[in-house]
Structure formats: structure tokens, C-alpha cells
N, C-alpha and C positions, 0 to 999 in steps of 0.2 A: 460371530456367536449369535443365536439365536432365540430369544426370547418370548416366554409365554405368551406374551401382549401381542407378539408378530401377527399372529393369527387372532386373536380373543375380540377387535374392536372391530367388527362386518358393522353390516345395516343394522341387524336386527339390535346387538344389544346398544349400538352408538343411539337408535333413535327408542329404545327404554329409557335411556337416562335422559335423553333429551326434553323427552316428555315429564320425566319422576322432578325436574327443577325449576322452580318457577322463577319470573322474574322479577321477584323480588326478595328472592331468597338471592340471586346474583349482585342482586345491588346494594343488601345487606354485607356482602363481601367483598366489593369495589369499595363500599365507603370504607369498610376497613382496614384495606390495603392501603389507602389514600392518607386517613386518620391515622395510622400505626405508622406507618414509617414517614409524614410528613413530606410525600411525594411534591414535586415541584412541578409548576406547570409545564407544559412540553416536554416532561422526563421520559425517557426510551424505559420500556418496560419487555424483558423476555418471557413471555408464557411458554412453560416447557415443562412438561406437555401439555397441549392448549384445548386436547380436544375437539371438538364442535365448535370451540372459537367465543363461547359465553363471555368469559372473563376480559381475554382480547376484546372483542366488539365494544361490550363495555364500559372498557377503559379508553378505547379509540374513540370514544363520544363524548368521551368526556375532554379530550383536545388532547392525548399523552399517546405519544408515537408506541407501536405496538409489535415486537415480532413475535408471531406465535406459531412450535413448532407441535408438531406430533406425526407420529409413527403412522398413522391410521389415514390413508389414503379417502378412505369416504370421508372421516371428519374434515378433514379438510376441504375435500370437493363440496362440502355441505357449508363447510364458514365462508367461502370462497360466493358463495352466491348468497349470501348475510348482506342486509342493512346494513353502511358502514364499510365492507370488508376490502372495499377497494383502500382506505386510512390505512390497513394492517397488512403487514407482510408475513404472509402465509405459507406455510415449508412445510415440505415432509421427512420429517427425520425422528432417529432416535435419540431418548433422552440415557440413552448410554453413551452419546457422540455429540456433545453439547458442541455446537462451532465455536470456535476459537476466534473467528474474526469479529464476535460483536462486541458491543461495547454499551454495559444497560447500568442506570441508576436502578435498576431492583428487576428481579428475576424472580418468579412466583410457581412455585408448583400446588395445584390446589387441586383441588377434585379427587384428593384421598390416592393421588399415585406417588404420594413419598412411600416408601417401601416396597414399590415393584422389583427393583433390583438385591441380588442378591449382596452381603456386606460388603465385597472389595468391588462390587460395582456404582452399589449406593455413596460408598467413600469418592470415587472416583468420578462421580455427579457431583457429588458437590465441592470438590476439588476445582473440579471445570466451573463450576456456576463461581466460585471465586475467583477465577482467572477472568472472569468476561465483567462482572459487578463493579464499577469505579469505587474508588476510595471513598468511602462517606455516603455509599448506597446500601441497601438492604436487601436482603433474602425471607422470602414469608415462605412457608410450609402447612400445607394443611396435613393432617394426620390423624384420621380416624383407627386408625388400627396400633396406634400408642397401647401399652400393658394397659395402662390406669385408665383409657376408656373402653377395653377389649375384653379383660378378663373379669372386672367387677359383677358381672349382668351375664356372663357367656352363656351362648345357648349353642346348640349345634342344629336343631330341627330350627328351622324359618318356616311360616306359612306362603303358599305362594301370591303374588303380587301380579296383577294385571295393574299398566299403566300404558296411556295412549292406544291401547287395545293389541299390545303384546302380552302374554303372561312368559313373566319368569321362574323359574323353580331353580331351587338350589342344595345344595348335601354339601354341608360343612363340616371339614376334619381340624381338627388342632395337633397339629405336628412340634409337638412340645420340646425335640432333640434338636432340633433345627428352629424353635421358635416361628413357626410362619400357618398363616390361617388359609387352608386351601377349600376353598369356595368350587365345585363343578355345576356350571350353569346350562340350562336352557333354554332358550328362549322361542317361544311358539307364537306365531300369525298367523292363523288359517292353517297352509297347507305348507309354509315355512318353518323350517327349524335350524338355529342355529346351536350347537355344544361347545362350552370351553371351559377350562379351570384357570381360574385367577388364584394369583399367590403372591400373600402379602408377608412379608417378615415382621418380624413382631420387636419393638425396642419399648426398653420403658422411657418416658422425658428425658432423665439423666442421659443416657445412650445416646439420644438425641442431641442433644446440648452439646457433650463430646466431640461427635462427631463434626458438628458445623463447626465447631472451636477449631479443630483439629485441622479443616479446610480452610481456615485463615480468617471467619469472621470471628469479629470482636463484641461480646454483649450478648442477651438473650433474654426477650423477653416472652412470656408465655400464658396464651390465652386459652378461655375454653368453652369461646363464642362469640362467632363477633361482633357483639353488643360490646367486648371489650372486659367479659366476666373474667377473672385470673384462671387458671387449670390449675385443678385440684384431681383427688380420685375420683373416678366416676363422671368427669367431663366427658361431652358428647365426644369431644375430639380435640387435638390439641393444632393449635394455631401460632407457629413459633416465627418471630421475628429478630432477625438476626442482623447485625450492622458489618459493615465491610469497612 
């Protein structure tokens, strides 16, 4: 089965965002991967999906064994020649097809790709991520497109964004019957253009909560920044730490 993302992460938009995050907004979010769920030195950490490998490299600097997957062949051939990256073990796969043979004290999905999958895919992610997590490890979720930080503020028009010297443009629909915010992107370089539509499903926290219960972790706790603020309405995003 084939998914929107198969195609959506080329050059052009992997190195927009590469450029749109700094580092130190990265290391705002390692310390609190680290601080929230009281990581252990030398702990196996799954990034899935990892990206361009920020969060991996990261946390491989910091002494914590690292495998980080994603779907997106460039991101990878781009973590792969990373500071660090030789510490990390670097894959390409999807995160609809979590492997079975690892074995991680905490498995993280960050970079706002909790709801790329549709529901009995997204069940079945984190099904898997509970099968691979040891007993007394954690699951962290980052989640920008949660109801209570999505719908409060909605806009549909975006201005467009030049970053790194791409500009992106965007036309977003709110598909209210299906709950999911369909974003159709652009991105221009000179004489380069790449198009794609990303599609995020829409849960509110409760939903959330549910659903990792449901996959076998125990506990939840829920943040709405990771300075470690609680998620409330109108949190930028929700940051959900879940124990195995």
C-alpha cells in the first residue's frame, strides 16, 4: 500500500525544513526526551521516522545508541554523511512497517508525523512501536495537528515562506468528514519545483491517549512544550509521553 509521504519528501522540501529548524530548537527537544521519560545512559533509542536524522544525531552525541528509520531515501543519504552518523544506524523504511526485530528503551516520533497514517494504520504503528519498547520504556509523540492546537487559531490561507532560499506555498483544506488537514505544497528553487499534498488526520488528546492505552502502553503524560508547560487548549502542540 502506498502512501502520500512515498513521494512528498524529494530534496527540495527535506532541505525546507532542514533549514526552517534550528539547533537549538533540536536540543530543546533532546533535553526533553531525556528529562521526560528519565532515559538511561547507553539506552537504544528508535527514531521513526527520523527524517534528516536531527533528533538521531542528537541523541548519538549524547552517548545513547540510535536507530533511525524513515521512508525518504534522500533523508537518509543526507543523515548518513551527518557529524556523528557513523554512532547511528540508518534505514530506510516505512513507518507503517515498524521492524519487529528491535529492541528500544523509548521510541519517538517527533517532527509532527504522528498522524500521517490513516486510523487502522496509525493503530497498527503504535501497536508495533509496543511490540519493540521493553517493559519500563517510553513512547514520546510529538503532535502538532492535535484538535486543541489545530482548530482553536484555524486558518486556511498561509502567507508564503521562503527559508534557506526555497519558497514554499501552500492551499489548505479542512476535510471535516474524515477529520484530516490537507495541506497542497510547493516548493520553488530557481528553476526547480517540487508539488505534493500532505495529509494529517486530525484526534483530539483524549483520542490520542486512547489509542496508545489501547497499544499496550501504561500512563500518560502530556505536555505543550518542551520547556515541560502541561497541554492545555491552544497549546502549540501536544508532546505525549507514554510508559511501556
Amino acid at each position: 500500500m502506498r502512501h502520500w509521504y512515498d513521494t512528498f519528501f524529494t530534496e527540495l522540501p527535506n532541505a525546507f525544513w532542514r533549514a526552517a529548524v534550528t539547533d537549538e530548537y533540536t536540543t530543546a527537544e533532546v533535553d526533553f526526551l531525556v528529562r521526560a521519560t528519565g532515559l538511561p545512559s547507553g539506552a537504544h533509542v528508535l527514531d521513526l521516522p527520523c527524517g534528516s536524522g536531527r533528533h538521531s544525531l542528537a541523541l548519538a552525541r549524547r552517548g545513547f545508541r540510535v536507530t533511525g528509520i524513515d521512508v525518504s531515501q534522500e533523508a537518509i543519504t543526507f543523515a548518513r554523511h551527518s557529524t556523528h552518523a557513523e554512532t547511528v544506524d540508518f534505514r530506510v523504511g516505512d513507518m507503517a512497517a515498524v521492524p519487529q526485530d528491535l529492541h528500544a528503551d523509548l521510541a519517538i516520533c517527533m517532527g509532527n508525523s504522528f498522524g500521517y497514517l490513516d486510523h487502522d494504520g496509525t493503530r497498527q504503528y503504535l501497536a508495533d512501536l509496543a511490540n519493540v519498547v521493553q517493559p519500563g520504556g517510553h513512547l514520546v509523540l510529538d503532535y502538532g495537528f492535535v484538535a486543541e492546537s489545530l482548530l482553536p487559531g484555524l486558518h486556511l490561507e498561509e502567507p508564503p515562506m521562503t527559508i534557506g532560499g526555497i519558497e514554499a506555498t501552500s492551499i489548505n483544506e479542512y476535510d471535516a468528514t474524515n477529520s484530516r488537514w490537507l495541506t497542497t505544497f510547493t516548493f520553488r528553487r530557481g528553476a526547480e519545483e517540487h508539488h505534493g499534498t500532505s495529509v494529517q488526520h486530525v484526534y483530539t488528546a483524549a483520542e490520542v491517549v486512547r489509542l496508545v492505552r489501547e497499544a499496550g502502553f501504561t500512563g500518560t503524560d502530556l505536555y505543550g512544550d518542551p520547556d515541560g508547560t502541561p497541554f492545555g487548549l491552544g497549546s502549540p502542540r501536544l508532546l505525549l509521553v507514554a510508559r511501556r
